[in-house]
N, C-alpha and C positions, 0 to 999 in steps of 0.2 A: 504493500500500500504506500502510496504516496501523496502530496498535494495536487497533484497533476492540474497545475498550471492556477489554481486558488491564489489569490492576493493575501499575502500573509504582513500583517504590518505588526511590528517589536520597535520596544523601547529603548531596548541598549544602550547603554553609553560608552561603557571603556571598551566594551568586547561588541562592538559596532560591525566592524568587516568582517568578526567569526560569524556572527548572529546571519547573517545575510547569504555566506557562503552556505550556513550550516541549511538555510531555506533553501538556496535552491540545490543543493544535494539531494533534497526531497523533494523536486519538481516544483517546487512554489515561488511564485513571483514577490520577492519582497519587497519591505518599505521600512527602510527601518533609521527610526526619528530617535535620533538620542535626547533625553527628557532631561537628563539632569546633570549637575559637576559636582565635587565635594571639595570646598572653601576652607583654608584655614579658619578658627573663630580668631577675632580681633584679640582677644586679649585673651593669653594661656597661664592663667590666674588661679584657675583651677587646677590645670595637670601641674604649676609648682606647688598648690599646700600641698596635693596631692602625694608628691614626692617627698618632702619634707616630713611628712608623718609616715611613709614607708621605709624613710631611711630610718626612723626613729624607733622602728618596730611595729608602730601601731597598727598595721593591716596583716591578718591570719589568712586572707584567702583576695584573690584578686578572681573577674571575670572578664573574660578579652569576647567582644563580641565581633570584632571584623579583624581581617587582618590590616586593610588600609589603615583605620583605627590603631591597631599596635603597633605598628610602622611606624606610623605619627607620632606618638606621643613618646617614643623611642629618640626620635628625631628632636623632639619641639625640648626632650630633657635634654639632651646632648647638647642646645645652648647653651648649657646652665653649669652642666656637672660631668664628671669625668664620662666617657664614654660606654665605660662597662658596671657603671655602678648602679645604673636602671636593673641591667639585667641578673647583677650578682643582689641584687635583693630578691628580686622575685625565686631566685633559687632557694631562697629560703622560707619562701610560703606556700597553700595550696594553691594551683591552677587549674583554670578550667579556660575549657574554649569552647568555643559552639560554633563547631564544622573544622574543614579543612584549611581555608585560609588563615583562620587565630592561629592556631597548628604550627601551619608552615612558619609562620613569622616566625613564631617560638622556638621553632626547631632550627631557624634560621642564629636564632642569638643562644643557643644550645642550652636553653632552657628547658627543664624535664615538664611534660603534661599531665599535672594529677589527675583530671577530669577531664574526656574528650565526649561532648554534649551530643549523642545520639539522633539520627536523621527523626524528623526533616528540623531538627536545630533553630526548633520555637520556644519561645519563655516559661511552653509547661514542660517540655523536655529538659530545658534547664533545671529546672524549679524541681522538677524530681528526678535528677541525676544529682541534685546536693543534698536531697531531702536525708535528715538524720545527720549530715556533721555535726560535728561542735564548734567551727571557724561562725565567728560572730560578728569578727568587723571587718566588711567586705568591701573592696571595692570593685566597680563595675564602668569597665570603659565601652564611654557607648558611641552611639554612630548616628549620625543624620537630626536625630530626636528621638529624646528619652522612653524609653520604653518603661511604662506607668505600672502595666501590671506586673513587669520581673521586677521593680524595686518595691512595689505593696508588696508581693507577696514575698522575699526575704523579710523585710520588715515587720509580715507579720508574727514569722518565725522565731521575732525577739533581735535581728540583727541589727547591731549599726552600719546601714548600706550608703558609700559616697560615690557620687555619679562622677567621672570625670570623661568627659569631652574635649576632643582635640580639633574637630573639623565638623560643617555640616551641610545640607544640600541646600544647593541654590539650580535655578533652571540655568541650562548652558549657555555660556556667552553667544553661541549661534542658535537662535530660536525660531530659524525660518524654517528646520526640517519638521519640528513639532507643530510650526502651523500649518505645513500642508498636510499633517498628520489628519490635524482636526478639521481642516479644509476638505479635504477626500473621506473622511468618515462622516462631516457632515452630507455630502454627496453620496454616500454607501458604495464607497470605494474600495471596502475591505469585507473580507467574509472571515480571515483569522485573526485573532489580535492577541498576543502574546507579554505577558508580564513577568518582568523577573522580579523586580523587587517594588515592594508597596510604594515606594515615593512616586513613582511614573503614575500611578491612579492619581495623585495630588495634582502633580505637575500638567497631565495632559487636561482634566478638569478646570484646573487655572486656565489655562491658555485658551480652552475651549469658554470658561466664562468670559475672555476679555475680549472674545471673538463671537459672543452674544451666538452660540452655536450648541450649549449645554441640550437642549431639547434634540435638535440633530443627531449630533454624537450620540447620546444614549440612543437613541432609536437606532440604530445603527448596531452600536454593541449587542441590545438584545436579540437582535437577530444574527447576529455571527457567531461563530466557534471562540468564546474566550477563554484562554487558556492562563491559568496561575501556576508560577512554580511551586509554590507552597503554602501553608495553612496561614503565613504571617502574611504575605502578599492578598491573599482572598479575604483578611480581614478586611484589609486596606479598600478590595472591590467592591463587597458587601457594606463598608460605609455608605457609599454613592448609590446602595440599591443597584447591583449587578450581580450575579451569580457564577460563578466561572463553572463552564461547563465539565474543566476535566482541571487536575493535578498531578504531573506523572509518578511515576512508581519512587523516582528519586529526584530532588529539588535539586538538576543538574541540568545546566542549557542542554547538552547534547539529547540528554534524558527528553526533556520538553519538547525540543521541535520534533525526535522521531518519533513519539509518542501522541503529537498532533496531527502529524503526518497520515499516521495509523487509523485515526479515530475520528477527524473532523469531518471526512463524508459524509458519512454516519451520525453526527451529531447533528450536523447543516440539514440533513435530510430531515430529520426530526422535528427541528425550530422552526424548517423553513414547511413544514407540512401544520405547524401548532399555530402560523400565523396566515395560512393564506385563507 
């Protein structure tokens, strides 16, 4: 099975040219608008007390949530303080990471992984893959914007949880391929539409309200094959009132498109027989 010849449009940003190649490997014509950048924050006020109380002890377990994110903040210390003195702390407390990129970072500064956070590497897979330590002051480096229910839920634990933030999203300095996104969706230009990560439902919504096209667009999405990588991403769609039609078996691009590949026939057949 394939897309055979379906308009398939993704959000991609870093992995843009893979996302595109990876379509038409499966017959399908893409469009693929990168949505978003990730922005130093202005002032890294935070990642220094941050440090400052992990050189002093005070942190039993750290949580890496991306790896851009652990790079970062790896980087933004490295102004400041010896170059291996970020990472000879963390050797001495719990780690956890959630997925493969935290991981690699880690493995990159040859720091050991106490906790490796089980697929699909959402806040309740986090949340009980710690469930039961005794680590009670945590910290938590996040990404994009705070994710509300992994720090309720340590804290409801009895933790003291600190957020530290190094970078966050902004739409990309070229914003002309996300408006012919919303431009051709509001035309119903697209029959697949594919999300890797929840910020692209913000961002293509943004563009599409400043483009008085919100009403379009959705009409459009419910009728095509929407595809989410995973349970955090369909959070994000089900804000907006969409439903993703499928999730592949593993929240991995390759995973996604041949697994839409597979199934969107099939799915379009369906939506497009529930609406005529």
């Amino acid at each position: 099975m394939s897309f055979d010849g379906l308009r398939v449009m993704a959000f991609e940003s870093r992995r843009a040219s893979e996302m595109a190649e990876l379509i038409r490997r499966q017959a399908g014509d893409p469009f693929v608008a990168p949505s978003m950048r990730e922005i130093p924050t202005d002032d890294n006020h935070e990642a220094f007390a941050f440090a400052e109380r992990l050189f002093c002890g005070e942190f039993d377990m750290i949580i890496l949530l991306t790896g851009v994110g652990t790079k970062a903040l790896n980087k933004v210390l490295a102004t400041r303080y010896p170059p291996e003195k970020f990472a000879k702390a963390l050797r001495k407390i719990t780690t956890v990471v959630r997925g493969p990129k935290p991981a690699a970072a880690l493995r990159e500064l040859q720091i050991p992984i106490t906790i490796n956070v089980p697929e699909p590497n959402t806040w309740r897979e986090l949340l009980a893959a710690v469930a039961g330590r005794a680590e009670r002051h945590i910290a938590v480096q996040e990404y994009g914007k705070s994710n509300t229910e992994l720090l309720a839920g340590l804290r409801a634990r009895g933790a003291e949880v600190t957020p530290v933030r190094v970078y966050q999203w902004d739409l990309p300095e070229d914003t002309a391929p996300l408006r012919e996104a919303v431009a051709r969706l509001a035309r119903g230009q697209a029959d697949v539409i594919l999300f890797t990560t929840s910020i692209q439902a913000h961002h293509l919504f943004r563009i599409a309200a400043e483009a008085g096209l919100e009403r379009e667009v959705r009409e459009t999405l419910v009728r095509a094959a929407i595809v989410s990588i995973g349970p955090t991403t369909t959070e994000a769609l089900e804000e907006f009132g969409l439903k993703p039609d499928l999730e592949p078996s593993h929240p991995k691009m390759g995973f996604l498109v041949k697994e839409a590949a597979e199934q969107c026939a099939r799915i379009l057949e369906g939506k497009r027989g529930s609406h005529a």
